[in-house]
Structure formats: structure tokens, C-alpha cells
C-alpha positions in Angstrom: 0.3 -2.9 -19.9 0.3 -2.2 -16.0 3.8 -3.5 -14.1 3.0 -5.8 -10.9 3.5 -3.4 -8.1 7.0 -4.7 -6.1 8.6 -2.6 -3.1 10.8 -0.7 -6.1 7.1 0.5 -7.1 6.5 1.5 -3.3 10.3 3.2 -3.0 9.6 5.6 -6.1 5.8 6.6 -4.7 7.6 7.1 -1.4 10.0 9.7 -3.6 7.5 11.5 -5.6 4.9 11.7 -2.7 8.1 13.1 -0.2 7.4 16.2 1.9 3.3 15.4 1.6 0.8 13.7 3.0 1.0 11.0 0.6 3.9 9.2 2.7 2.5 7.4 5.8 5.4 9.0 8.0 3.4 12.5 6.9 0.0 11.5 8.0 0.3 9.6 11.0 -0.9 12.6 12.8 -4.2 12.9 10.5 -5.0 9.1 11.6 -4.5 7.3 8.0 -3.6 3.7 7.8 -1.3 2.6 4.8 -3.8 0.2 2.8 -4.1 -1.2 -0.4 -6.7 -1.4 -3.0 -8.1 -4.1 -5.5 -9.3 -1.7 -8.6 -10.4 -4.9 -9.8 -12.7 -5.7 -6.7 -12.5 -2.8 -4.4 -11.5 -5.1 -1.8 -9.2 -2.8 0.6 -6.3 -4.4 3.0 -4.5 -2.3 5.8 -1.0 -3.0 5.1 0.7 -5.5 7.6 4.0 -7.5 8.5 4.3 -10.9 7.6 3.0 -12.2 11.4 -0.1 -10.3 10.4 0.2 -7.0 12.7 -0.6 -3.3 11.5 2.1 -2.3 9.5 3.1 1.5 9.6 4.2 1.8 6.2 3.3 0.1 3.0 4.2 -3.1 2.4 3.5 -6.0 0.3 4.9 -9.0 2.1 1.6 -9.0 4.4 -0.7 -9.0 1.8 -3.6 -11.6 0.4 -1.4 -14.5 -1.3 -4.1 -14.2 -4.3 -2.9 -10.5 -4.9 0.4 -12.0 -5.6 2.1 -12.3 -8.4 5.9 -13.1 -7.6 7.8 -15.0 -4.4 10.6 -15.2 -2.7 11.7 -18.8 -3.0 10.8 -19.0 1.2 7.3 -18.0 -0.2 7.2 -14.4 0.8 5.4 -11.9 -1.7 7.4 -9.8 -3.7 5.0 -8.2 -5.9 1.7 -8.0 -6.1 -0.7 -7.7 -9.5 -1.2 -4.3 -11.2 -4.8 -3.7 -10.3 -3.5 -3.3 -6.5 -3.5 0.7 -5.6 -1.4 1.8 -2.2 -3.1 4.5 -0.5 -4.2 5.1 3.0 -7.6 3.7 5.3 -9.2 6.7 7.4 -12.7 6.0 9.2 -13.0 3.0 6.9 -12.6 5.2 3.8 -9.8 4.2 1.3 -7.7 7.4 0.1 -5.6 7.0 -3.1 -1.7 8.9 -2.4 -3.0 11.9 -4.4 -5.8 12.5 -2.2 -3.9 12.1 0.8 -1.9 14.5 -0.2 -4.1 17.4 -0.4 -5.5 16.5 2.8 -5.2 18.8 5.9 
């Protein structure tokens, strides 16, 4: 059985993507968005703050409250349900880590 994602999920991505392009601070410069992905629906979210603005990292705390699976007791989201992929929006096109990656 899947785990909900949680920012813990996002930290060790963060570590086994490092020194790639599957980090958002790698591929800023080749235009992708950190985003999320429904496998479930295919519905794709840029990632965002709480207030709603473009985050520029991946986080979950911005994301659809029906994605959630876990809060904060002040209601903020702390992890999401296991069908949700991070990855990275470029030209409306969703990119999974391991494709962004081994792009140049």
C-alpha cells in the first residue's frame, strides 16, 4: 500500500533527485514549474503557498483540500493522498522528477 505523500516524502525526493534536474532549484533556468499530479485523475496543480501564489518549490500546504489526507489542527495540509505525483509543469506539459532529470 502507497504512503500519503507529506513534506518528509518531498525532503527525501529533494535528496535522491540532488545535483539533477529533478530539484526545482536545478531547472529554473529550463522554465519548469514544480507541480503535482492526480494519477488517479490526471488533474495537474502548480505548486503554491498557502495565500495561493506560485510557489518555487514543492509544496503541499497550497494544494486542493480534496487531495488531502492529514491537517494541521489550524487546518493546513500536511499530507496529501498517495495517487498525488510531484514533478514539474513546462508549456502546459506535466514532467514526472525522472523525466526532468534527463532533460537538457
Amino acid at each position: 500500500m502507497n504512503r500519503p505523500m507529506s513534506k518528509q516524502t518531498l525532503d527525501r525526493q529533494n535528496r535522491a533527485f540532488a545535483g539533477t534536474n529533478g530539484i526545482s532549484r536545478n531547472n529554473r533556468k529550463l522554465r519548469f514549474l514544480p507541480a503535482f499530479r492526480d494519477e488517479d485523475t490526471g488533474r495537474v496543480e502548480i505548486a503554491r503557498f498557502e495565500n495561493g501564489k506560485p510557489a518555487s518549490a514543492h509544496l503541499i500546504v497550497g494544494l486542493p483540500k480534496e487531495w488531502a489526507v492529514a491537517f494541521t489542527c489550524e487546518g493546513a495540509i500536511l499530507a496529501i493522498k498517495s495517487s498525488i505525483t510531484a514533478g514539474f509543469l513546462r508549456d502546459s506539459v506535466f514532467f514526472t522528477r525522472e523525466e526532468a532529470a534527463a532533460a537538457t
